[in-house]
Biotite code that builds the C-alpha atoms (Angstrom):
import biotite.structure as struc

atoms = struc.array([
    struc.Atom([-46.812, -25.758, -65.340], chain_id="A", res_id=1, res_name="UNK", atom_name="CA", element="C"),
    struc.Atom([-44.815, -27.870, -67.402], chain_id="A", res_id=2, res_name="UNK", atom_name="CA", element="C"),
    struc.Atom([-45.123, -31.482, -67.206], chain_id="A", res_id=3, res_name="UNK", atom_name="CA", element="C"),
    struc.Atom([-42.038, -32.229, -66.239], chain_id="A", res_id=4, res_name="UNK", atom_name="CA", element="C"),
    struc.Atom([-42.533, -30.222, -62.996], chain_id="A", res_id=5, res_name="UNK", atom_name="CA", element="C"),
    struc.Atom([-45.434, -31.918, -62.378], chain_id="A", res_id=6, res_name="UNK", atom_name="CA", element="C"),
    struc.Atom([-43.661, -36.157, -60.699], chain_id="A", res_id=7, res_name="UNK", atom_name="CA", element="C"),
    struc.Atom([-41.167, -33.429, -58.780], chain_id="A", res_id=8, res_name="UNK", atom_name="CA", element="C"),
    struc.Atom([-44.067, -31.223, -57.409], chain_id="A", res_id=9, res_name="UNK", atom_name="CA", element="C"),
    struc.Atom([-45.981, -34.829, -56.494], chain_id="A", res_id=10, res_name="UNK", atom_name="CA", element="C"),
    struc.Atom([-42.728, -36.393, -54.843], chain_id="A", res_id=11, res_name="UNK", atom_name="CA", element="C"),
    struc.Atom([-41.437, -33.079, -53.289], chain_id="A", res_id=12, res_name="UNK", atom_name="CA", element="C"),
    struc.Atom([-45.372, -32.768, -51.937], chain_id="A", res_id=13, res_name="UNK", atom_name="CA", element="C"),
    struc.Atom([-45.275, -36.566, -50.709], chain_id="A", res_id=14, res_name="UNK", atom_name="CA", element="C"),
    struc.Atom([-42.171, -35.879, -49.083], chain_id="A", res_id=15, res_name="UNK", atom_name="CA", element="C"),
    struc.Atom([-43.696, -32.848, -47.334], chain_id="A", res_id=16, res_name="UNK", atom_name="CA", element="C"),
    struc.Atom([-46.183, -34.772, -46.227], chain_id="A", res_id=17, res_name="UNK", atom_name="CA", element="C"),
    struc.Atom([-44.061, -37.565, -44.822], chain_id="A", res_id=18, res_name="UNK", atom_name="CA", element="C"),
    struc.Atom([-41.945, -34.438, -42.744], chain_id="A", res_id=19, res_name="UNK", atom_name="CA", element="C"),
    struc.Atom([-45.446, -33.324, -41.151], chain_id="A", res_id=20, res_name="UNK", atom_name="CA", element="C"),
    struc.Atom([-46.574, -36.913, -40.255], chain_id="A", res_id=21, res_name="UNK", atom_name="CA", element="C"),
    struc.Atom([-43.016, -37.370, -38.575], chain_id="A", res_id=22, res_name="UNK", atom_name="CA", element="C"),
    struc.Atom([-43.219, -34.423, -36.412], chain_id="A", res_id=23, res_name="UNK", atom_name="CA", element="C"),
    struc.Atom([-46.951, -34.760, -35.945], chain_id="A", res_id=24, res_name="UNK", atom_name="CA", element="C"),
    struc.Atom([-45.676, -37.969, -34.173], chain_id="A", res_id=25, res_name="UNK", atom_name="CA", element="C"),
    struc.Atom([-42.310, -36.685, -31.908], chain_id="A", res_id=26, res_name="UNK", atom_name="CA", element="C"),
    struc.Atom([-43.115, -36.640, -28.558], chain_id="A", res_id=27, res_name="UNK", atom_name="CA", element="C"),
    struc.Atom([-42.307, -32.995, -27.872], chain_id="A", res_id=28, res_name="UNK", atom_name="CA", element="C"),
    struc.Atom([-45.684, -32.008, -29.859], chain_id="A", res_id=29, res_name="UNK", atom_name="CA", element="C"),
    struc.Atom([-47.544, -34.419, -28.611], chain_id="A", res_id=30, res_name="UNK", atom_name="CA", element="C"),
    struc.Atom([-47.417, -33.319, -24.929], chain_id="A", res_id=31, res_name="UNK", atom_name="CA", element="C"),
    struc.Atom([-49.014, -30.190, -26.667], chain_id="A", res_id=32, res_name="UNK", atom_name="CA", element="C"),
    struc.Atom([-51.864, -31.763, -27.489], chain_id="A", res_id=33, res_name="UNK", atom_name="CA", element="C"),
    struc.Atom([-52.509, -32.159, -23.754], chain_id="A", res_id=34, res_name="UNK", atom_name="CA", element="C"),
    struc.Atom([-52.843, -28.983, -21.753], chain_id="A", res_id=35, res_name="UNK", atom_name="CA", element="C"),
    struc.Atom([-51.975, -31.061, -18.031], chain_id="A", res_id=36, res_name="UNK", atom_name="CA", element="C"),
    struc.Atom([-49.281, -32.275, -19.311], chain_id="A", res_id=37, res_name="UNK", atom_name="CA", element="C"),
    struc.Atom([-47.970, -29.171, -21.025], chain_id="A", res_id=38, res_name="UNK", atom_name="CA", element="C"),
    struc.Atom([-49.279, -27.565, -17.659], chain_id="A", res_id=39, res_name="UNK", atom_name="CA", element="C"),
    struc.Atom([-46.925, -30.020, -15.884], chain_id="A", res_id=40, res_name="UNK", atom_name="CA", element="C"),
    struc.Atom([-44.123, -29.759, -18.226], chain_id="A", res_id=41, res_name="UNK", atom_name="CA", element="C"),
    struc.Atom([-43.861, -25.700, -17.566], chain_id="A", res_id=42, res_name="UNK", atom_name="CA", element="C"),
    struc.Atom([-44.216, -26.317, -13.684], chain_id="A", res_id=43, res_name="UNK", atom_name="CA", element="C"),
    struc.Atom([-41.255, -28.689, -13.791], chain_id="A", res_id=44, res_name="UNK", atom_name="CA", element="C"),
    struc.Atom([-39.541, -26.564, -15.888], chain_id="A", res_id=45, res_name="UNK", atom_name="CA", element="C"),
    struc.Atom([-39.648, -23.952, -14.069], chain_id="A", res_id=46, res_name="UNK", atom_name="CA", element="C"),
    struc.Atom([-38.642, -25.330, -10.782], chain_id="A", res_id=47, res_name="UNK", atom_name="CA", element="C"),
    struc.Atom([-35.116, -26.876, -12.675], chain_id="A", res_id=48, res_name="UNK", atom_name="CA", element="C"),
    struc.Atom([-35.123, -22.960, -13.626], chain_id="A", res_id=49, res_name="UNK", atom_name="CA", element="C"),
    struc.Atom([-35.477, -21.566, -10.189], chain_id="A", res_id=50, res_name="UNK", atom_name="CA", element="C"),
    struc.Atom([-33.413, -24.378, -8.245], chain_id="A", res_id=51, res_name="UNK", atom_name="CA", element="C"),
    struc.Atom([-30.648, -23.702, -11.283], chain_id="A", res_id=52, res_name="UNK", atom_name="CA", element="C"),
    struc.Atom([-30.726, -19.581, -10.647], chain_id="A", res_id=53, res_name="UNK", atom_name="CA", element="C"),
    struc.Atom([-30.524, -20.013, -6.841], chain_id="A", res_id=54, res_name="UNK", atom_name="CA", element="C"),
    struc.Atom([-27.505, -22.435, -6.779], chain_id="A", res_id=55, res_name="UNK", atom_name="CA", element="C"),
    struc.Atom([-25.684, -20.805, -9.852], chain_id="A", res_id=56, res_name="UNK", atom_name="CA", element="C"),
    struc.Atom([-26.291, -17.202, -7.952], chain_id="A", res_id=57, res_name="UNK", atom_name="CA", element="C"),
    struc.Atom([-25.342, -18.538, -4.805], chain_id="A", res_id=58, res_name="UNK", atom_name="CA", element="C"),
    struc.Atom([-22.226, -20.389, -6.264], chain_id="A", res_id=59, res_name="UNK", atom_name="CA", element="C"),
    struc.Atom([-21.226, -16.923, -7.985], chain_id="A", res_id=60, res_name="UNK", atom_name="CA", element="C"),
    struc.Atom([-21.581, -14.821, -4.846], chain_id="A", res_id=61, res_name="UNK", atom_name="CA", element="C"),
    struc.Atom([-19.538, -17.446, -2.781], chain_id="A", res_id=62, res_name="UNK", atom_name="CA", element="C"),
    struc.Atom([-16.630, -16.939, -5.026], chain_id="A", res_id=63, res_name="UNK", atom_name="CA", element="C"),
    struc.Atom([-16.961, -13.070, -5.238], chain_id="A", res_id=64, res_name="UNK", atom_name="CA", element="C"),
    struc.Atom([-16.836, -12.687, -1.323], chain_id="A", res_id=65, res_name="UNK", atom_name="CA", element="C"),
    struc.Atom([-14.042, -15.203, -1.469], chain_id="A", res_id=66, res_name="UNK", atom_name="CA", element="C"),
    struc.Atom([-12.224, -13.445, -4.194], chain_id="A", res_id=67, res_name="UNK", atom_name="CA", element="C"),
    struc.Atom([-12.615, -10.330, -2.588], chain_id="A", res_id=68, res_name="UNK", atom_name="CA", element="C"),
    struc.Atom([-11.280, -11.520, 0.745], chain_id="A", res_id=69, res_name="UNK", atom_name="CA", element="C"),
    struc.Atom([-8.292, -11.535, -0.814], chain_id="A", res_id=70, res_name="UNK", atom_name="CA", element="C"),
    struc.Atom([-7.521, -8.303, -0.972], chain_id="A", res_id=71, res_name="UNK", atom_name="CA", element="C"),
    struc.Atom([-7.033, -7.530, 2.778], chain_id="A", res_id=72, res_name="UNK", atom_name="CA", element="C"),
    struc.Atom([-4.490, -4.444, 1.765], chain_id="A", res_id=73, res_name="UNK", atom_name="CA", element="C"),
    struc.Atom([-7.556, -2.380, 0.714], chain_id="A", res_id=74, res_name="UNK", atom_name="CA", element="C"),
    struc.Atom([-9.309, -1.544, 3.768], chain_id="A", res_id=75, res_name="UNK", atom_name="CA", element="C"),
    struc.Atom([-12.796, -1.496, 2.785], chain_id="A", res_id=76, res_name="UNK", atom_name="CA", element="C"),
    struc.Atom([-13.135, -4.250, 0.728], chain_id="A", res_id=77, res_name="UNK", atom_name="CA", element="C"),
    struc.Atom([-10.940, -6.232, 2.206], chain_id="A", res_id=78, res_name="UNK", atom_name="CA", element="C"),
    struc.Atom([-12.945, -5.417, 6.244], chain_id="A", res_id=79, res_name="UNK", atom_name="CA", element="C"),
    struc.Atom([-16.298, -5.756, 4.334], chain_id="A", res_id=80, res_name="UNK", atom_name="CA", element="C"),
    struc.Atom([-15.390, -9.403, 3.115], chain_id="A", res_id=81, res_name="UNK", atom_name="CA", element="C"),
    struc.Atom([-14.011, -10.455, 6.008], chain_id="A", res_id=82, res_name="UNK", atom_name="CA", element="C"),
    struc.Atom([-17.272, -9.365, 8.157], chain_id="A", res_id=83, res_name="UNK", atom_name="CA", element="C"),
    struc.Atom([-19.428, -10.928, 5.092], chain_id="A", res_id=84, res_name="UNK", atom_name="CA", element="C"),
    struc.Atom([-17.302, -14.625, 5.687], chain_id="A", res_id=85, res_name="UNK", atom_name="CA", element="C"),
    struc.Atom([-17.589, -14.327, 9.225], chain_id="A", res_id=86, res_name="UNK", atom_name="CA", element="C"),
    struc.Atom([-21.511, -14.008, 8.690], chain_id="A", res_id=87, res_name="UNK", atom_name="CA", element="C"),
    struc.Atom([-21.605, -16.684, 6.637], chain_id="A", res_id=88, res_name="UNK", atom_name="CA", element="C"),
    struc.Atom([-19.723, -19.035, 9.155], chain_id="A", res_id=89, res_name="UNK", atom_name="CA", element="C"),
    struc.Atom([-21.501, -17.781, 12.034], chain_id="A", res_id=90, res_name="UNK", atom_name="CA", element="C"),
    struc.Atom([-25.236, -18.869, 9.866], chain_id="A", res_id=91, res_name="UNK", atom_name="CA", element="C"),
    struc.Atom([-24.000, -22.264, 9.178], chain_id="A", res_id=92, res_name="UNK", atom_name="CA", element="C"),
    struc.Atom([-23.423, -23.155, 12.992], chain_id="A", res_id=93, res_name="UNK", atom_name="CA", element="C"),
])
């Protein structure tokens, strides 16, 4: 190596090393260093992941059946809606 490689190998180096000790420090890799509270992270996670699924799914399917009750002039969809609302009504009393 030349030597004028050799202050922007040292500074590119220090900077390096100044990157590492700043992520060493965020918070996200520090709750690594702790398997409870990476084990509690993933639990928490999960249930925002399974409470999210069942209201977005249950959201979706409300306006399918909806949309599809709509469309009375085709026989089978439009009966098989219908009986699918009236379930739905008759559950929530």
């Amino acid at each position: 190596m030349s030597d004028d490689t050799q202050p922007d190998l040292a500074k590119n180096t220090a900077r390096l090393a100044d990157a590492v000790e700043g992520f060493a420090q965020h918070r996200f890799v520090r709750m690594y260093e702790s398997p409870l509270r990476m084990v509690g992270f993933q639990f928490l996670r999960g249930l925002a992941f399974g409470l999210g699924t069942v209201i977005g799914a249950s959201a979706l399917v409300s306006l399918v059946i909806l949309f599809l009750s709509q469309f009375e002039f085709i026989p089978v969809i439009g009966q098989w809606a219908t009986q699918i609302i009236q379930e739905i009504e008759t559950g929530q009393q």
